[in-house]
N, C-alpha and C positions, 0 to 999 in steps of 0.2 A: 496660925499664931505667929507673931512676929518677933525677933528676939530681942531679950533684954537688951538696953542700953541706956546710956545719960548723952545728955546734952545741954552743957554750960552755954547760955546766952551772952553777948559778949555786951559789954557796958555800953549804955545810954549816953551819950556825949551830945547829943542836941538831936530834935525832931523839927522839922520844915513840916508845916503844914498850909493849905490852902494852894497847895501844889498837888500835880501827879508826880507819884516818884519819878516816870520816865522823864518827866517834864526838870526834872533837880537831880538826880542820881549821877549823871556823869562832871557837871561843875561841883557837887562835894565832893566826887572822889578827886578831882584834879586840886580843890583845896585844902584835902588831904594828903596831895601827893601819892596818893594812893598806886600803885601797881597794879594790883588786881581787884576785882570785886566778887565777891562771894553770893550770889541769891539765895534765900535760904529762903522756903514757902512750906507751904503746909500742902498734904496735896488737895485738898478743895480747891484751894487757891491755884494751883498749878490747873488742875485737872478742870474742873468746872466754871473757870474765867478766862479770861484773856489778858489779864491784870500782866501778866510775869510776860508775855509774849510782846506786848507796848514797852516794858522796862528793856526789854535784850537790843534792840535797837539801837536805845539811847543812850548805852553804855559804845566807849570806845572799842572796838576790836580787841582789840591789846590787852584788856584790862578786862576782858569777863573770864570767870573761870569754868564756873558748871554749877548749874541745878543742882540743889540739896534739897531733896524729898524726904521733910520730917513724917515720920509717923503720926497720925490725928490723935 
């Protein structure tokens, strides 16, 4: 059993599509001025794809923080 918790989703501000995230992920965050980037995956996604493994790359060094492995 896994323990209680919440988790607030953080506001929608624009979606890119017809792209791979890896392929846009690090020029939004650089139009964001962003510092760090947060991945936050579900673990299917983590676990059973390659999706989040393509994204870590294309984020600058500097700027990725850690894997958040939500509960499904």
């Amino acid at each position: 059993m896994r323990n209680a918790g919440v988790h607030n989703f953080p506001a929608i501000d624009r979606v890119i599509y017809g792209k791979a995230a890896s392929q846009s992920i690090d020029a939004e965050a650089e139009r964001l001025d962003a510092k760090r980037v947060f991945l936050i995956a579900s673990r299917t996604l983590n676990s059973n794809t390659d999706e989040i493994e393509k994204i870590r790359p294309s984020v600058r060094r500097s700027r990725i923080v850690d894997l958040l492995r939500m509960a499904a």
